[in-house]
Structures are given as C-alpha cells and as structure tokens.
N, C-alpha and C positions, 0 to 999 in steps of 0.2 A: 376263120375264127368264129367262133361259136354265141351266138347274141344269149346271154344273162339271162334269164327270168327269174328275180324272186318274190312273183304271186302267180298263183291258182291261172289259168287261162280254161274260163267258160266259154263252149261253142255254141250253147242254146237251142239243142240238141238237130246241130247241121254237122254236116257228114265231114269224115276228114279226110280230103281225095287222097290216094297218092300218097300216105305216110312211109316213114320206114324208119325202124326199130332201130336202134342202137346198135351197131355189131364189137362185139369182142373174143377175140380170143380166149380169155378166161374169167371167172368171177370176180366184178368189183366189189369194192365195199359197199353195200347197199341198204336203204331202209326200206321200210315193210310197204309195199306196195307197189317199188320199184321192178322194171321189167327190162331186159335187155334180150339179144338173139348171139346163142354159143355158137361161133360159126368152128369152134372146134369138134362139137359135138351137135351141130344144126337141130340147137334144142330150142324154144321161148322159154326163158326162164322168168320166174317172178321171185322177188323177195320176201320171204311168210316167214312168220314164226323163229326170225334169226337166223336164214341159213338161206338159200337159195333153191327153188325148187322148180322142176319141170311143169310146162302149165300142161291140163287137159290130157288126154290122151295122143301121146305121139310116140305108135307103132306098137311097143309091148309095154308101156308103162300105164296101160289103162288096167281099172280094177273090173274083173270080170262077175268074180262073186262074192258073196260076202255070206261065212259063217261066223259061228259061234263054238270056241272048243270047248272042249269040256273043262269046265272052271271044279274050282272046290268047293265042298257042301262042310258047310257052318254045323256046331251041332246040333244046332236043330234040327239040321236035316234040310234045312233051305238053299234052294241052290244059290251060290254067289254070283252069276254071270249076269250078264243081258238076254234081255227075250228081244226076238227080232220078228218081224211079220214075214220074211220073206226071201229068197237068197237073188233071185231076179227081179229086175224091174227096181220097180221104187220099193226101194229096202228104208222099215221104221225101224229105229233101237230103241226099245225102250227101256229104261234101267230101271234095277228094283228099289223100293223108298223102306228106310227105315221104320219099325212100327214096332213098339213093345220092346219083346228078346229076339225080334226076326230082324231077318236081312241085317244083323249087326256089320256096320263098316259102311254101309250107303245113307246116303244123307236124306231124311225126313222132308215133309213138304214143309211149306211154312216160310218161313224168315221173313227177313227187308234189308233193305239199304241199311250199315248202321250196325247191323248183328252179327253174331258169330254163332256154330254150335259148340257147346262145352261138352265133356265127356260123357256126360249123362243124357245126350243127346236133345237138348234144350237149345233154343236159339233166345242170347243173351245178347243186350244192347253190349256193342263194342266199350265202350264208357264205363261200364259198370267195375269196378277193381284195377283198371288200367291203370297206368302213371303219365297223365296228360303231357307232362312236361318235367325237366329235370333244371333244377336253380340252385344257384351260389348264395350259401345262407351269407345272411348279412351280420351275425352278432359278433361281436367284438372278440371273442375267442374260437369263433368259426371260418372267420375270415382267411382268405387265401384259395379261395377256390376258384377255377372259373372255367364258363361253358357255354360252350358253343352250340349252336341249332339243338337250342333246350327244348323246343316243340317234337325234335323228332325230325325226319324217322331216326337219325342215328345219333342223338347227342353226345358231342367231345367233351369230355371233364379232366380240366388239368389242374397243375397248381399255380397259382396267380403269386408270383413275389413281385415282381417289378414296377406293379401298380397299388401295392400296396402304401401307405403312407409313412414316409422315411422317419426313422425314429429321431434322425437327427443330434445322439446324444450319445454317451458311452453306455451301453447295456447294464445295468443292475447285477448284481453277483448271481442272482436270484431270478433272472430271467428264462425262459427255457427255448431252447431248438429242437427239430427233429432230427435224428439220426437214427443210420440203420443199426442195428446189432447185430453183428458179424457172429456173436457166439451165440445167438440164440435165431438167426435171422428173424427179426423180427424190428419193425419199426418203432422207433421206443422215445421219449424226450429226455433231454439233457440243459441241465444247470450252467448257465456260462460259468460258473463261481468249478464245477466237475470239467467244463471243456478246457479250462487254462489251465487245473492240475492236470490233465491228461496229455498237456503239452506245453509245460512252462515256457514262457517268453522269454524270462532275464533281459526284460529291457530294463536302462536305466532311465529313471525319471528325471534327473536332473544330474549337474556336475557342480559341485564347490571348487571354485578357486581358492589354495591354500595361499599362507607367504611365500610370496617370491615371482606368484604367477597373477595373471589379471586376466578376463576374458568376455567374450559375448556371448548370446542364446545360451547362457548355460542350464536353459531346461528345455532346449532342443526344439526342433528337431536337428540341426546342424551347428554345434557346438564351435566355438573357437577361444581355442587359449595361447596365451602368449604370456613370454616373462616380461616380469614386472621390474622397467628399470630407472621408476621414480617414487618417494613416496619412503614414507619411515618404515615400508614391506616389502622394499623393491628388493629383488634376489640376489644382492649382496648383503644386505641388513639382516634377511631372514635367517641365512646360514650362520651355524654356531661363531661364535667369536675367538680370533686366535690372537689377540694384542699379548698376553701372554706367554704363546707361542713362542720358542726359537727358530727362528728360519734355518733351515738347511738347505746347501745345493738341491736336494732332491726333489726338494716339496715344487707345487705344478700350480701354474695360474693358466686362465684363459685369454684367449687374443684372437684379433680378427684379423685373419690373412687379408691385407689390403690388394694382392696379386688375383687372389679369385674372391675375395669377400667371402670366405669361410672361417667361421670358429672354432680354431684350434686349441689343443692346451701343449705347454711349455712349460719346461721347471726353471729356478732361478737360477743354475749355475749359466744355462745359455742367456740369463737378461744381464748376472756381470758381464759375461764374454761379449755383449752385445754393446754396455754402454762400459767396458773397463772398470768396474767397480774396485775401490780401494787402491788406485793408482793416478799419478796426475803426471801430466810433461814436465812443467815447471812454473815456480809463481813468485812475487815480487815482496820483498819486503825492503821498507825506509823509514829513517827516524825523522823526517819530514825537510831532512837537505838531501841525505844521501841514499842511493834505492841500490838494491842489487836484487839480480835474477836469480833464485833456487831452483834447480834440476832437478827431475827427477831421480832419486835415488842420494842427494845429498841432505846434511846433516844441518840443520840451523843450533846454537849453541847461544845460548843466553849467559853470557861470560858474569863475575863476582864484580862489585864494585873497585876500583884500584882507590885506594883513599888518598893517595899522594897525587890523584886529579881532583876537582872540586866534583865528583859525583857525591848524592846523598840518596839515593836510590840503589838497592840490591833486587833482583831476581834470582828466583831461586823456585825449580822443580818438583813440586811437595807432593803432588800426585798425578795417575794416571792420565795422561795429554791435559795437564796445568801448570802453570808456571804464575807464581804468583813474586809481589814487589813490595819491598821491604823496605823502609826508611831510617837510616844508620841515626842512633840516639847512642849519645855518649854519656860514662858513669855519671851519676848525681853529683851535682856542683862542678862538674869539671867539662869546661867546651875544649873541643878539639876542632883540628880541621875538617872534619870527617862529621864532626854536629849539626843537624840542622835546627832541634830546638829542644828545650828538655826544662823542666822546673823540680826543683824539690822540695823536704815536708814541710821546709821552715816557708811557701809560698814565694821561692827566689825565682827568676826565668832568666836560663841564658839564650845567647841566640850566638850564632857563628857568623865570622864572614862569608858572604854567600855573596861573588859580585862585588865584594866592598860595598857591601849592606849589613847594619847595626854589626858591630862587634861588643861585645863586654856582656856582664852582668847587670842584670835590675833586682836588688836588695830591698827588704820589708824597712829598712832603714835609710836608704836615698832619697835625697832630698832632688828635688827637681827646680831649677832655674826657672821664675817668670820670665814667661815670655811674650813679646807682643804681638798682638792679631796680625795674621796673616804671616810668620814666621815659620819656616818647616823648617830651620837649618840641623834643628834637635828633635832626634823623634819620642822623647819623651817629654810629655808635657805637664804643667804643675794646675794643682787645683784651682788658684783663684785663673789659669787660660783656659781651663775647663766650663766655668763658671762664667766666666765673659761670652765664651759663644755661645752656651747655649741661653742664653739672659734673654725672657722674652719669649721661650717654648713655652707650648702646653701640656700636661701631665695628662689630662682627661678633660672631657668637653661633654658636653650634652645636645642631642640632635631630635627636633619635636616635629611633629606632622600639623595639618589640622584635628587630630585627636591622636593622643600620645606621643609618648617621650620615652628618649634611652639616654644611659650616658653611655661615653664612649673613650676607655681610656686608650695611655699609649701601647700602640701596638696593635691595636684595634681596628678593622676596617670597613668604614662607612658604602654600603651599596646602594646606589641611586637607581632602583627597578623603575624598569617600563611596564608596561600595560597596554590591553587592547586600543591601540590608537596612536601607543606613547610610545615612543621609544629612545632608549639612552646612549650615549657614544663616549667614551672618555680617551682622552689625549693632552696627555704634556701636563696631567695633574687637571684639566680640565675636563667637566664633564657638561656635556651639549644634549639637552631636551628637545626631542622631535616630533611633528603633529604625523604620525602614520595613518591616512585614511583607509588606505588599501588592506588594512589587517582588521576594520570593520566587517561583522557579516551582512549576507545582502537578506530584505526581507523582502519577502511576496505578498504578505498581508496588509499591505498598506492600512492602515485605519485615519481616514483625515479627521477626524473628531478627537482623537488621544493621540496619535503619535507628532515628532513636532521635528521645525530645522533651525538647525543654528546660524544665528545673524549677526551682525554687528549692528547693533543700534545707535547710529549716532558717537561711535567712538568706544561704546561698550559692548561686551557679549553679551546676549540675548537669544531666548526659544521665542518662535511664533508656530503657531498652525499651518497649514501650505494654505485653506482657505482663506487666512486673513492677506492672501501675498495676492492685489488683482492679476489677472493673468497679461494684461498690456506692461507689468512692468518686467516683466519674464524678458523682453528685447525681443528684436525681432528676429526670423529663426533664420538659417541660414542654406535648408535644406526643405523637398517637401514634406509637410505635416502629415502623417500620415493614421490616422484614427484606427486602424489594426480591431482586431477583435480581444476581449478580455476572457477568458473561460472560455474559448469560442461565439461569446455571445459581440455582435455587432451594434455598438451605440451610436447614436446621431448627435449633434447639436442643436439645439432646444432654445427656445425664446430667444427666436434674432429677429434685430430692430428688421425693418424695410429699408431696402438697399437705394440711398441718393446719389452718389458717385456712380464711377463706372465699372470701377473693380469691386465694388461695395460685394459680399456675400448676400446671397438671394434663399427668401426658405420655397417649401417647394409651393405652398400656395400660391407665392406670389407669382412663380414660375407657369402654374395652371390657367392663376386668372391672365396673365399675360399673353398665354401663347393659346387660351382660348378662341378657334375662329383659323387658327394659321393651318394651310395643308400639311398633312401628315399620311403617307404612301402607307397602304395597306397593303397592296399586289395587286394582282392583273385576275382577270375575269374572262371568262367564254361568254363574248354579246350574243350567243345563239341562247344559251339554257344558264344563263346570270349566275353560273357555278365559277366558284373564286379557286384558282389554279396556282397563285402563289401567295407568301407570307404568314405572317400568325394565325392568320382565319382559313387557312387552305382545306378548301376541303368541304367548307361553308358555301350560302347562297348570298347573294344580295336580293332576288327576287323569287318567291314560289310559295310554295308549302312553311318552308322551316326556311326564316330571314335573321342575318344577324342584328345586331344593333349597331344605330348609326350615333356616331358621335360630329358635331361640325369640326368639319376640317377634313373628318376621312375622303381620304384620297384614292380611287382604282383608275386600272388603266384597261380599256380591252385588249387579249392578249391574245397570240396564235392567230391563224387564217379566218378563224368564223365571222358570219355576221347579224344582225338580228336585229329586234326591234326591244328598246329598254324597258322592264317591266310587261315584253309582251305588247308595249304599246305603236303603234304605227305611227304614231306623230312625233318617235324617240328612236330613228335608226340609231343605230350605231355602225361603227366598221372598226375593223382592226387599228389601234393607234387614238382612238377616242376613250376620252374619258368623264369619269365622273364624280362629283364631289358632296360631302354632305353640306347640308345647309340648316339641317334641324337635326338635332339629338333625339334619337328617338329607342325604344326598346326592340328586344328582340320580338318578330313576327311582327312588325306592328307598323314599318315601315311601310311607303307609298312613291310611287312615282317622282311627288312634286315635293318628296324632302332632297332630295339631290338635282344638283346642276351639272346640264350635258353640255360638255364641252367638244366640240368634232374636230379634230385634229384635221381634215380635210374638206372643208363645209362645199355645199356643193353647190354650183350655178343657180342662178333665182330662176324660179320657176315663173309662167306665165299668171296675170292676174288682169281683172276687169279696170285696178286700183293697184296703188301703192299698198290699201290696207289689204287686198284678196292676195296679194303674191306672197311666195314664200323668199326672202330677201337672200341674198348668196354674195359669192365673189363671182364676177363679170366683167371684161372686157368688152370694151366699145370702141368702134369708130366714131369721135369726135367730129366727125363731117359730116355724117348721116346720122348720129344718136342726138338724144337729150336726154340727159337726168334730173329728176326732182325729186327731191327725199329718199333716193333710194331705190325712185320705180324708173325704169327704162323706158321713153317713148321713142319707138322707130319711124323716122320722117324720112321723106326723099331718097329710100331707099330702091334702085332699082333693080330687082333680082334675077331682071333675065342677063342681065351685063357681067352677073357677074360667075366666072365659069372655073377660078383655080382658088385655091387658098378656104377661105372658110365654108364654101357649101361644095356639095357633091353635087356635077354637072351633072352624072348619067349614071346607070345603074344597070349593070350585063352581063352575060351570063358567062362563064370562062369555057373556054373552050380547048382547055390542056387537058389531055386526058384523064391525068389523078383528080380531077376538080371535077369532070361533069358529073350533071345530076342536080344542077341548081336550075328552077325556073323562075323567072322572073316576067309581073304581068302588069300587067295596067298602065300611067303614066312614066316614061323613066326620063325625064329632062331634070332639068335643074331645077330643085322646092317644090317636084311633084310629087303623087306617092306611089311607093313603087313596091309591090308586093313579090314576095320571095318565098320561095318554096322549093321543096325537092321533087323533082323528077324524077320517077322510076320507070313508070311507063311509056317515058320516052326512050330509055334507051337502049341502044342496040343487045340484043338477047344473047346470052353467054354460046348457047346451043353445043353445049358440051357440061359434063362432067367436074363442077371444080375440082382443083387442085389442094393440095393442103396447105398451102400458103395463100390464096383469096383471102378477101378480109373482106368483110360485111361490118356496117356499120352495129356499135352497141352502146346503151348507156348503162355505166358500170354503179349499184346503188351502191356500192362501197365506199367510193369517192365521192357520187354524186355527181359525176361529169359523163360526157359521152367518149366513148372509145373505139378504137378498131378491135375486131374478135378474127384468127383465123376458122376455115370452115373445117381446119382440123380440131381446135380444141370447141369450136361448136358442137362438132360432131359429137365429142365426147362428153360432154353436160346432155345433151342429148338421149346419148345410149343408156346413160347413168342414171337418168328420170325415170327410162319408159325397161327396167329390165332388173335383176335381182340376182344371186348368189351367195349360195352359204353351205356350208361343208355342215353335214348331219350325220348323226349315228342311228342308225338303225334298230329295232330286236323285233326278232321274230314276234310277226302278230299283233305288235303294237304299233297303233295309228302315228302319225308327231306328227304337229302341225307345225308347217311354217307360215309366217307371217312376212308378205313381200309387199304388203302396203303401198301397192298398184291401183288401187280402186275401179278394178276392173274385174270381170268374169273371163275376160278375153284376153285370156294369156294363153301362152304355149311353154310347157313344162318337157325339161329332158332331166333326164339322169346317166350318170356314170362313175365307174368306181375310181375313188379318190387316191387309187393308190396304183390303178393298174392302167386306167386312161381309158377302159373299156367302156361302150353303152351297157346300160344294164337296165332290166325292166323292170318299174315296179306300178302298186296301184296308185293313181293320184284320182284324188276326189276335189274340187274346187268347192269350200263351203264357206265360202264368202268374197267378196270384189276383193277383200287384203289378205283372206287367207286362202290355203291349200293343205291340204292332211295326203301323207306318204305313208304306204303300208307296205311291210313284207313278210311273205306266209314264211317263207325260211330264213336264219340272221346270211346278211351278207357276209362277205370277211372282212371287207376293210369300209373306211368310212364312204358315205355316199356324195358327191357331188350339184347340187341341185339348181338348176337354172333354169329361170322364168323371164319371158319374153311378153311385154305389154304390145298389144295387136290395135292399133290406131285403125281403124276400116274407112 
C-alpha cells in the first residue's frame, strides 16, 4: 500500500538514486505537471495543457525544423505571419506588433496587469465600463430578487419568494402578481381582484341555521348542523301547523327503528293496526253496588225512568256519544209519585215522598206550629223557632288593625294574612299565629352601629345593638372558635389583658418577651466553611464575608462529615454533632466569635498543663490508686510505667510482617512510654524485578476525598498517557495552515498523522510553533478528515 503525501517533498537539490516512474497501461486522470511511463506505448508522458503529452524526443516525435508557411497579406500589403531567425539550431519567433493601420489583428506593445485592448487598439484599465458586481435591489417594489457570487465570474440571479416577508393577511383586491401571457407570451402583472374572476371560487363564507336546525362553526371552515329538537324552533314547531288538518290513513309521521336505531317514516293506518285504534276488549260499568263487564262489540242502553219505581231521574241520548239526565217534575200544583219538587206562580212548593221523606204541600197561607228548641219532628218551622235560634247572631261586625278599619257583614269573610316572619294556620274556626324565622332574608352587610337584635327585656320585647351585648354573656361556646377570614382579609384580637392563670390567652408580646433567650433550631452548618445546609437561612453563613444575623437563642448544629475550627478560630474546633448557640443579638455581617456559645457534643480528654489554670479541662478517666485530683487538674503519683504492659499503654511498637502490610519502619525507642518513630519503607523492599501487572496497586492520596487510596498500575498508566499525549480529528484545505493546540508545554513531541476514514498513514507538513502549539499543512485537500496524534517525549 502506497504511503499518502499531501505536501511538496524538497530534496535540496540531492540526487534521487534509483527512482522509478509510475507505470500504466493507459492514461490517468491527471493534472498539469503530472508524469507517469505508457508501458503500452513505452512513452514518458507528462500532463500540459489538459491532455497528456509525450516528453522530449522519443524516436520520431522530435521537431526537426521549423518553418513558417505562407500566411495571408492584410490590405496593406503587410504580411500576417511570424518572422523567425532560423529554421536549425536555436529558432527565435518573432511576432509582428500592431502600429497604426498595419499588422491589423496582432496586439501592440504596451499594456499591464489590470488592462485590456479595446477595438481601437488601446489598452484600457479592465474597470473602466465593466459591471463589478451584480445585486438584489432592495426597494420595496423591487424586492424578490436574489444572487448568488454577485462579484463574478458567473453570477446566479433568481427569483427570491420564500425569503421574502410573509403578508400574513388576505391580499387586497388590488394587489398584483406576476403571470405569464400565454396570448401574447410575455410576462405581464395581474390584480388578485382579475385572478378570482379568471377563476371563481364559490366558496361559501358562512352557513345560517334556519328553524328546525341548530349548528356549529357555521363560518367554517368545517361546518356542522344538526336538527333542532328543543326550543320554541325545534323541527317540529317550525313545520307548518296541521291542528286543523283531518288525519287520514295515508298521511306519514316519523320514528326511530329501535332494531337498528334508524329513522323511518310511517303513515297512520300502520299506528291504528299497531295500537288497535277505535276498538277495545271490554270494560266495566256500576251504579256503585252492582258492576257488569261490556264486551267488545256489545251495546250499553241507558233504559226511561219506570215511574211506578221511586226513580226521579231520566236519561236520555240527545246528542252524538251524550247522554244526558233529566229530573221528572210534575204539572203545577199537582205532586205525584213520579215528583221530586216543583213550586208554582202563587210561591206554593210541593215536594213528594222520596223514602218517606216530607210529603204534602207548603201554601203562601199555612200556618206553622211553634215549636220547641231542639225539635225536628216537623220539618217546617214557625217564625217565633226561627227567631229563638238565631237570637244572639250577628248581622255585620267591624274588624280594626293598628291603623284602619273595615266592616264586615254576614256572609263576608275575614282573612287573617301572614307576612315575612308570620304565618297563619286555621282549623276548627280557629286561627293560629306563627313566629316564621326561616322566611327572613339572610344579610351580608352587617352594619353594628344601625342594624339591631331582638330581645326580651326583662319580660318585654325589645331592640339592642349587638355592641351593647358584652361578648362573655354570648355563653361559652361549644365548638372551636374559629376567626376565619372576612373579604379574604384576616383579623386578630386586639387589646388583651396579660395572661394570670394558665389557660389565660397570651398576646404575642408577651409570647416574645417570654420565650426571649430560649433555644430556637435554625439547622445545621458545615464546621469546615461555617455555610448553613439546612432550614430557613439555607444557603446562608454563620461566618465569612456575608453573616447572617444572630438573635439569642439561635440554635445550629454541625452537620455532615466535616470539621474545622469556629469562625476560622483554633481555639473553637468543632466536629460533626457540635453545636452552637447565640448569646447576643446582633446584625447581619457584624457577628463575632464570642456572640455564640460552643457546645461539643464530644469534648475531648484534658490536655497536659504546668497548672490546673495552663491545662485545657476535658472528660478523663483515672485510676484512683495511682491519680489525684484537684479542681480539675490531674496529678500522677506512684505510677509505675515499666509494670505496666496490657490495657491502657502500648508495650511495643513493630513492624508487620505479613505480606500486604510490609513497608512500615519503625525506629528509635519501641518499649513501653518510649517513642517510637514510624515510617514507610520503600527502599527496603524486595524489588519487583519484573514488569507490573494491571492489577498492582501503588499507594495514592485521592484530593477528592482527601484521604489516601490504592491506584491500580492499570488506571495509573492511563492518567498518565492522558497527561503527556493529545488527539483530535481535523479537516484540512488545500494550502491552508490550522493550528492545533495540544497544550503539552513542550517542543518535544512526536506528531503522526493518518486518514480518519481509511486508517492509512498519511503525510503532511507539521511545523511546531510553540511548546502548546503545532500548525498542519496540506499542498493538496485530502479526502477525508485527518487524524492527528501528538506524543509528549519526557527525555
């Protein structure tokens, strides 16, 4: 496989032993300079001028001479050709130069960079009448143009819609567009108000729902209607009216097939056949002892009264399905059996036996027998028994309010109305007034200064105001009281005594000055950087830059693993489980050390001192046989320390000698309360003399944790490689430098390349122009992207 170059390779002009040419059997594609060996035709060829040509003389392809044929003579008579000095040897051409009217067609001396000749044989700056550039006007009626490589050489100019700015809106009738003209071809503008005649729409813009239907979107774009089957337009109301109408068999209603829940129509001869219209089984009639069943298709007969029974009642058939009843009255003056009552001109009344009830006549001239109260044996009665019972009626009465008065005669009837509150009941001639509180309306305006409640004062009705009512005589409540919000707005209770009992209500001062001084848990804190980690203030300091404010009482606690010194101070460890309290009130920022008290959840062992006052005081255990204490300080008497070899001191101090553990040395003193110095041994021990493995472990301390770890020499290796080396995939272009930056800080690196797609080496120029950087060049574009790998050289 063939090694990549894409830069230039300078030999600085040393020899190239031993080359050899490319061989092919036929012509590749090549650019201008290119050379390869035809072994078809065992030619050198080079690539000139777009085509592939033989180099030099090989065999008949060399030029031997060189003339000039006879050209054509201008009219002047000037020859057109070249003059040559020579046909062998070193052959000059020299062409002929424009001047005047001669040698018309050969170009003049003169010009520059820059010029051209025009036809009059003049050398004009290029610039001069050219069109530098071609652009997309910008004016408001020009707009829609657009172009590409405006500078040239070839600018594209199209028509730009899709970047234009959307109208947003329905076009104006009066708008225009381009269109071609078919009859004239020619591109021409058109009036949207001409583009919609030239092709009517017929959309509808909306839909009306008339009677009988109801609908949605009815201005679209997806319309829906439905019949209307409520409402004084629902689709039976709107249809004309046929109450006037005679129904025939034929006429058609609609119905919904309950079988498929479709609606059908149907005429009425199939709704008689369906419910039997005008026909029945049979039905019951009784004169209220004796009943009988009528059949279908029998006759009921409403028979003549027989007068030789005591009936006094006729029916009798007078019109189409009626039958109406007649009361038998016998001639004037004359009762029969058949009479039930009749009077005539002279004011006589008879009456019949009915039952052996009253028989005879009552005459304008019969006199009637007094009778005594409570006698019925005569049912006609004389005026002075008339006159006895009702003795003691009233004819007419008069009935007053607290304002106004009616009278009220007989026959007249007194109504006793209720009213909002009131209400009246009558029974057995009695009528009963009632207190209705529940047909009061409810108010929401309360006003205690005007509105009032009804009371019983001492035996009588009475208004008071609800403020004159103290609220202790309200009773006591049964439920809890619960203050609720009025408008949404929440009120308090206001001017309360100072609480003496123990259930007594408390305001909130007294609640302040009270519990002034008491702890009150804020959250917990990080002892390492005094940043508070939970509760209201999270987020906050107790110590640094920006301090919250202390109030006495606040309460933290150190929280999490860390540990530190309070305020930064050494005389104020802390550890996890310690806490601290305020002891001064103070502002934010403004806090100090000695406004809180350190409480240590674990206080530690008393340290040594000269005194009771030099020692730092702790918890300590002593032996009582060998200690004394006084105030606090510990003096050790009678203590023998070589004796003693288990329990509270370390006899000896040695080095381990299992294998996972060597590497400790230990030097100096190691008895019992000597001192014994410890340290690691490297150079003691026995030498790998081999290659690790990727499982070894070397000792490491990890700053992450902040503790020390095992590392294998596998992932060693690779933080390693990862430090001292670099990679990054680049793109290339012909000729253009690109710098990478592999911020090695070194000059001593080793650079490779290869292609990113093919895995091949590939060569290019690298320049190192800085310890971090390195610039890649390529004379020709690669194809695909480049791979670039830099190795840092430790020497």
């Amino acid at each position: 496989m063939a090694l990549n170059f894409y830069t230039s390779i300078d030999l600085n002009q040393n020899q190239l032993i031993q080359p050899r040419i490319e061989n092919l059997g036929s012509d590749p594609s090549g650019v201008e300079g290119q050379i390869y060996f035809d072994t078809a035709n065992d030619k050198l060829k080079v690539y000139a001028g777009g085509a592939w040509e033989n180099v030099g003389d090989q065999g008949t392809d060399g030029v031997d001479t060189l003339e000039i044929g006879n050209a054509a003579v201008n009219a002047g008579g000037v020859n057109t050709g070249l003059v040559f000095s020579a046909s062998t040897g070193a052959v000059t051409l020299t062409p002929k130069i424009y001047g005047g009217g001669a040698n018309v067609g050969f170009v003049p001396t003169g010009g520059s960079a820059g010029e051209y000749l025009d036809g009059t044989g003049t050398w004009v700056a290029v610039t001069t009448g050219d069109v530098t550039a071609v652009q997309a006007a910008t004016g408001n009626a020009l707009k829609g143009i657009s172009v590409a490589s405006s500078t040239g050489p070839i600018p594209v100019v199209g028509l730009d819609i899709i970047n234009q700015t959307n109208l947003n809106a329905t076009p104006a009738v009066n708008d225009e567009l381009i269109l071609y003209d078919l009859s004239t071809t020619t591109n021409k503008s058109i009036t949207v108000a001409n583009l919609m005649l030239a092709a009517p729409q017929g959309d509808i813009e909306s839909i009306v729902a008339g009677d009988g239907l109801t609908g949605s979107n009815l201005s679209g774009p997806i319309v829906t209607l439905n019949p209307d089957y409520s409402g004084s337009t629902n689709i039976i109301l709107s249809a004309n009216s046929g109450t006037s109408t005679t129904l025939v068999d034929a006429d058609d209603f609609i119905f919904n097939d309950d079988g498929n829940n479709t609606v059908k129509y149907a005429n009425l001869s199939q709704l008689k056949t369906y419910i039997n219209a005008g026909s029945f089984d049979d039905f019951i009639i009784s004169d209220g002892t004796t009943s009988q069943t009528i059949n279908d298709g029998e006759t009921v007969t409403f028979a003549q009264v027989d007068t030789s029974v005591n009936g006094l009642i006729n029916l009798a058939v007078t019109a189409t399905n009626t039958v109406t009843a007649h009361a038998i009255i016998g001639a004037a003056g004359v009762a029969t059996a058949s009479t039930l009552v009749n009077r005539n001109a002279s004011g006589d009344i008879w009456v019949t036996t009915v039952n052996g009830e009253l028989d005879g006549t009552i005459s304008t001239t019969t006199t009637a027998t007094t009778q005594t109260t409570g006698d019925s044996t005569t049912k006609v009665a004389t005026t002075a028994f008339v006159q006895d019972a009702v003795s003691g009626l009233m004819e007419d009465w008069t009935i007053a309010g607290d304002s106004g008065s009616t009278a009220v005669s007989d026959g007249q009837t007194v109504t006793i109305a209720g009213s909002t509150g009131i209400d009246t009941a009558e029974s057995t001639r009695t009528v009963t007034v009632s207190l209705d509180l529940n047909e009061l309306s409810t108010i929401t305006d309360y006003d205690s200064t005007a509105d009032h409640i009804v009371v019983v004062n001492g035996g009588s009705n009475a208004k008071t105001l609800s403020t004159k009512i103290p609220l202790n005589d309200w009773g006591i409540p049964d439920g809890n009281v619960a203050m609720g919000t009025n408008g949404g707005t929440l009120y308090n209770i206001i001017d309360l005594k100072d609480p003496v009992n123990l259930q007594d209500a408390a305001t909130k001062n007294y609640v302040d000055v009270a519990v002034t001084g008491l702890l009150d848990f804020k959250g917990g804190f990080n002892a390492s950087t005094g940043e508070i980690t939970s509760g209201v203030n999270d987020g906050a300091y107790l110590w640094g830059v920006a301090r919250v404010a202390v109030a006495v009482g606040d309460l933290y606690i150190a929280a999490g693993s860390a540990s530190g010194n309070f305020f930064g101070d050494a005389d104020y460890p802390l550890t996890p489980g310690d806490s601290v309290y305020g002891v001064d009130a103070v502002a934010e920022d403004t806090s100090v050390v000695t406004d809180f008290a350190v409480a240590q959840a674990d206080t530690d062992l008393a340290t040594a001192g000269a005194n009771a006052g030099a020692a730092s005081l702790g918890i300590a255990s002593y032996d009582s046989a060998n200690f004394s204490v006084a105030t606090g300080f510990v003096s050790i008497t009678n203590v023998d320390l070589a004796t003693e070899t288990t329990g509270n001191y370390t006899a000896t101090v040695a080095e381990s000698t299992v294998n996972n553990m060597l590497g400790i040395d230990v030097a100096g003193a190691t008895g019992e309360g000597q001192a014994a110095v410890v340290g690691l041994d490297i150079t003691g021990r026995t030498a790998l003399g081999a290659v690790p493995v990727a499982n070894d472990y070397l000792l490491i301390y990890d700053t992450s944790a902040t503790t020390n770890k095992k590392v294998s020499t596998a992932n060693l290796a690779g933080i390693v490689q990862d430090t001292n080396s670099y990679a990054d995939t680049v793109t290339l272009a012909a000729g253009v430098a690109l710098t990478v930056t592999h911020s090695l800080d070194t000059y001593d690196v080793i650079v490779q390349t290869y292609d990113a797609s093919t895995y091949e080496n590939v060569v290019v120029t690298v320049d190192r122009t800085g310890d971090d950087t390195i610039t890649l060049l390529a004379d020709t574009l690669p194809p695909n992207d480049i791979r670039v790998l830099v190795q840092k050289i430790i020497a």
